[in-house]
Each structure stands twice: as C-alpha cells, then as structure tokens.
C-alpha positions in Angstrom: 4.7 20.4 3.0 2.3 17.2 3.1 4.0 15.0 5.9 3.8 12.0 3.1 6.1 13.8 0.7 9.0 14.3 3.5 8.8 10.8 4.7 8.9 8.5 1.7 11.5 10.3 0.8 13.7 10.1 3.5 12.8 8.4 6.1 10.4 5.0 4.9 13.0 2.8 3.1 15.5 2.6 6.2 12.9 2.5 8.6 11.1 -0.7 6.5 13.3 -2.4 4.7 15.0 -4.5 7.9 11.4 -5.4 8.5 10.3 -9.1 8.1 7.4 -8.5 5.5 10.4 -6.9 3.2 12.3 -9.8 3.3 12.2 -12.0 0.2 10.3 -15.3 1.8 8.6 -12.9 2.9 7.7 -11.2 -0.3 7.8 -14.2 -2.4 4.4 -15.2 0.1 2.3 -11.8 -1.1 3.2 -12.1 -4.3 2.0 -15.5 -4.3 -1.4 -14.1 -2.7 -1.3 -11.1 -5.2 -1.3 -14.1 -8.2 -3.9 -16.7 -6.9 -6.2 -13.7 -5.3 -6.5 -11.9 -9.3 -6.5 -15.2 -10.7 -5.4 -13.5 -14.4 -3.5 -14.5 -17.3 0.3 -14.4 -18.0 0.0 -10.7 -20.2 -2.8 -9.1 -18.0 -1.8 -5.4 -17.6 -1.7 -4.7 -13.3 -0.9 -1.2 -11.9 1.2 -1.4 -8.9 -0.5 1.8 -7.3 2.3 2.9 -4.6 4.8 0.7 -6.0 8.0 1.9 -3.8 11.0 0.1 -4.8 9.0 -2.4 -6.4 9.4 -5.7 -4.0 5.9 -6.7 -5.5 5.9 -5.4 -9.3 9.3 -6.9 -10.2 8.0 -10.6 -9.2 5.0 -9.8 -10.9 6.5 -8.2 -14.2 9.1 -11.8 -14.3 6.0 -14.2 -14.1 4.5 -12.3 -17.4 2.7 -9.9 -16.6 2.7 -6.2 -18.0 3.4 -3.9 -15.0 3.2 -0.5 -14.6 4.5 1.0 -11.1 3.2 4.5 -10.2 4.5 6.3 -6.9 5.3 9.6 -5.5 8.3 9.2 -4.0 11.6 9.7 -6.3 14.2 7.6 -3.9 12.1 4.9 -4.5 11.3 4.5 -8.4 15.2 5.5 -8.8 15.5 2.1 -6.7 12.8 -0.1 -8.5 14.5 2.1 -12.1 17.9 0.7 -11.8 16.9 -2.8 -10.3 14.7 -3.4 -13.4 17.5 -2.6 -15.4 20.0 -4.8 -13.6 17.6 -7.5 -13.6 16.5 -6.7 -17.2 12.9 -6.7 -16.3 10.4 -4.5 -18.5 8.2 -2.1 -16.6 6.5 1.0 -17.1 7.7 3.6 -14.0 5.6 6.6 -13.5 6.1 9.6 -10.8 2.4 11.1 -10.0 0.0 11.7 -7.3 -1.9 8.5 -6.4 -5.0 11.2 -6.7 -3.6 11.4 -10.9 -3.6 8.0 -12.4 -3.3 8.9 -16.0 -4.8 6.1 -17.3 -8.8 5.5 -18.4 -9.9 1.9 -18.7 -6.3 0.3 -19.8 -5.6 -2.1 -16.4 -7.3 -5.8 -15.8 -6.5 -5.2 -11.9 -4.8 -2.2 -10.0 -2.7 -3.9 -6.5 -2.6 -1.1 -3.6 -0.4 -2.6 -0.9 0.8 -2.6 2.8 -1.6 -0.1 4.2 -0.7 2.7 1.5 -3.7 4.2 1.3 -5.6 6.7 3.6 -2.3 9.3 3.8 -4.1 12.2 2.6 -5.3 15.4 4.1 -9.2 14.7 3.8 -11.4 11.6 3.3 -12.9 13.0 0.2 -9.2 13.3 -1.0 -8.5 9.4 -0.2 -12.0 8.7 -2.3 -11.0 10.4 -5.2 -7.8 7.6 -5.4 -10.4 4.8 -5.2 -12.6 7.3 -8.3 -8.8 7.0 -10.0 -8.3 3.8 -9.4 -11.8 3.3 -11.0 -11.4 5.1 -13.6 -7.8 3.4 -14.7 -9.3 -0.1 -14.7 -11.5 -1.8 -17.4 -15.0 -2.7 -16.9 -14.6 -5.5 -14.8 -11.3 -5.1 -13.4 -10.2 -5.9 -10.5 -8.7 -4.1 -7.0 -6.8 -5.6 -4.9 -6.5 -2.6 -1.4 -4.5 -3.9 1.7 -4.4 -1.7 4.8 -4.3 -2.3 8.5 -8.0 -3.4 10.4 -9.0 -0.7 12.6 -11.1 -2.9 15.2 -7.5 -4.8 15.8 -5.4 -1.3 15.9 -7.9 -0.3 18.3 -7.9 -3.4 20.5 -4.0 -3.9 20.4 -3.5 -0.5 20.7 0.1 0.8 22.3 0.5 4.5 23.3 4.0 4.0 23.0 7.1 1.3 21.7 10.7 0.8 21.3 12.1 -0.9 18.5 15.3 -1.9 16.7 15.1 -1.5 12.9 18.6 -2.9 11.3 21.0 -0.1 12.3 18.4 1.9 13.4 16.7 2.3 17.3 13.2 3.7 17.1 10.9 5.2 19.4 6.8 5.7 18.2 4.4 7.6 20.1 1.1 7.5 18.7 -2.1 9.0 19.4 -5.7 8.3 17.8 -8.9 10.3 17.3 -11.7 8.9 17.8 -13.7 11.5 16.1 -11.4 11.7 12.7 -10.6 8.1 12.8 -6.9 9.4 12.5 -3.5 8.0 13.9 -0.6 10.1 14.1 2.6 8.5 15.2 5.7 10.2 16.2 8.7 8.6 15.8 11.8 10.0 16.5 15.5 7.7 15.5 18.7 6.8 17.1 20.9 6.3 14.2 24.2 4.6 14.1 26.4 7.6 14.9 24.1 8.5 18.3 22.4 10.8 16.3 18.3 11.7 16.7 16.0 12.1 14.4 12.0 13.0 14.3 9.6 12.0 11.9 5.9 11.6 11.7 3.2 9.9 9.8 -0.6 10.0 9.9 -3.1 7.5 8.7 -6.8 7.9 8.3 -7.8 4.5 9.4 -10.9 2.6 7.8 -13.5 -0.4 8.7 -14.8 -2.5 6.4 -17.8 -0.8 6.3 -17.1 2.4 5.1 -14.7 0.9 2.6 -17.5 -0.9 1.4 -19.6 2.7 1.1 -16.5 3.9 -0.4 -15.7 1.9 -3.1 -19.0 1.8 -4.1 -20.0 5.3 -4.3 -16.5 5.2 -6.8 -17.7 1.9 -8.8 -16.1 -1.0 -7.4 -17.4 -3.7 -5.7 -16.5 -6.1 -2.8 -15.8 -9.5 -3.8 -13.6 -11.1 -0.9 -11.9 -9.6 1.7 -9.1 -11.2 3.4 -7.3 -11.2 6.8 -3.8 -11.0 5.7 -1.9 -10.7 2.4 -0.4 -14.5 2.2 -3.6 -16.7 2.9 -7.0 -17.2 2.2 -8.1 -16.4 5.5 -10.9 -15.2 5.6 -11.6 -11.4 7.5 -12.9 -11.0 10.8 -12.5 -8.0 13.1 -9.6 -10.2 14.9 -7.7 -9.8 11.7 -4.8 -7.8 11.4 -5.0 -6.9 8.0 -8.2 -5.5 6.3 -7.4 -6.8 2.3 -10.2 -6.2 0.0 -10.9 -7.7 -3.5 -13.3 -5.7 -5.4 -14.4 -5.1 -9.3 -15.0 -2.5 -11.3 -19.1 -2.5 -11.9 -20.7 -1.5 -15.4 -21.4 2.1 -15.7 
C-alpha cells in the first residue's frame, strides 16, 4: 500500500490539527491570501484539490463561491461532509485520486495547499496531477500550488527533532536524496496512554525551476510566485514556502 493512503487516514489529522497554521487566525490569514491572490468574483467555481477537512473550502464556499473539495482520504471528507452540514454550507465533496480530476474545463481556479503535492511514487506521476489539474480548468484559469521551498529545506535542514503535537509527543527522523530530490521522514508517536507509534511520509521536493518546466510542459503558466501563503511577499530562495500562481494557456 502507497504510504499516502495509510497516513491521511490515520495518522495526518492528529498529528496537524494542534498545529498553528490549522488554527483559525491562522486559517482566516490563507484564506484571505487564497481571495486577493485569484482575485475572482463572488460565484467563480474553485476546486479545492486535496481539500482534507476543508479548513480552506468552507471559508471559501461562505464568501460565495462555488466549491468543490476533492481528496483521497475518507476520515477527512466524512469531517469536511458533516461540518458543511452543521454549518449549512453547500459544497460538492468528491473521493478520487488527485491523478483523476473528473472534470474538463468547468473551474475558474483549482487551490492545491500546504505542500500537498509531490506524494506520489514517480515524478511523471506528480505531472500528470498538474496535466489534471489542466485539464479541469477553463482556458485561462487559474492555479494556485503551495509547497515547501527546497533551497530553505536544504539550508535549514535537521537530521532529526522532537516535538509536542497537542496530546501527542513526536519524534521525526528524516533523510534526503540528493539524487531523487526525495525526503523521507520517519516519525514514530508517544501517544497519551505511553503508547508508540511509527509512521512515515515521503515528499518529492521541487525548485522553482522545474516547476516552472513542469507546469508548462502541462499548460499552465507562472504568473507570481510567493513566499508564504498569507502575504505578498515576494519568493526568494530564503523563503520558506514556494507558492505559485499560474494560468491555464490557450491550446
């Protein structure tokens, strides 16, 4: 089984959710971003690609506009199902593979957030999201990718961390090729009850540069890209974040 399939399932929520950037001030700040960064109008359809439990696309869906949230992982969408409900907040919730976007030019912008992107097993299995992604918009549609910068990864980089997550104490060992560009971190948990737990993820990690080949050899453009997810800030390889606004171009 795909580590990705295991770990959104059981493991992501509890080990994110305590986390400052899931904390509603917090939140309220991206979404913010997300709004003025598309710049589109109250009714514009958006795909939340990788929605989770929807911290972006229930914001989004109360300002006006028409939000569809796609992800793999059921925990999650059974989450972002029953808080649209309780918050009576239309939506369109799909389970697929971020690979199968089942959608041909019916978005005005697609949002991929918080380094979700770059999971799979091969780099011409992460381009055909960005060919999805493509596809699913309308001509001129807009992109909106966050992940983590790999020149400030690489510079900060730590072997090895503890950290308390809420409940939760949590020890990641990571280790990165050079050749693959990949990160695997190991993380194993000290739950509540004294109990350990191992987990992993891995993370094909990407420069500006070959996002830029990327997306254009799927039809999408670079407009702007950004060093963080609640400012205009503009990106430098001292940023943090790698965000990247980019169009779909004329075929």
């Amino acid at each position: 089984m795909a580590w990705y399939k295991k770990f959104f399932e059981k493991y992501y929520l509890d080990l994110y959710i305590p986390r400052e950037r899931f904390k509603p001030f917090y939140i309220k700040k991206e979404v913010t971003f997300i709004k003025r960064v598309l710049n589109l109008p109250k009714g514009a359809k958006i795909l939340d690609l990788c929605c989770g439990h929807g911290r972006h696309l229930l914001p989004l869906a109360k300002m006006g506009y028409q939000m569809t949230g796609l992800d793999l992982s059921k925990k999650a969408l059974a989450i972002l199902a029953k808080s649209a409900k309780n918050k009576k907040i239309k939506a369109r919730i799909i389970r697929s593979d971020m690979r199968k976007i089942p959608f041909e030019n019916e978005f005005d912008a697609v949002i991929n957030m918080f380094t979700a992107f770059g999971y799979l097993e091969t780099d011409y299995e992460d381009f055909k999201v960005l060919k999805a992604v493509a596809k699913a918009l309308k001509p001129g549609g807009k992109f909106l990718i966050d992940i983590m910068n790999r020149d400030w990864m690489l510079a900060n980089f730590q072997p090895k961390s503890w950290e308390k997550v809420g409940k939760l104490l949590v020890l990641e060992e990571r280790v990165y090729n050079a050749k693959t560009c990949r990160s695997t971190v190991k993380i194993q948990i000290l739950d509540k009850k004294g109990r350990w737990h191992k987990t992993a993820h891995i993370h094909r990690m990407y420069s500006l540069k070959e996002m830029r080949k990327n997306l254009s050899k799927a039809g999408l453009k670079i407009v702007k890209a950004f060093g963080d997810t609640i400012s205009n800030q503009k990106f430098t390889r001292n940023s943090r974040r790698l965000v990247i606004l980019a169009t779909k171009q004329d075929s």
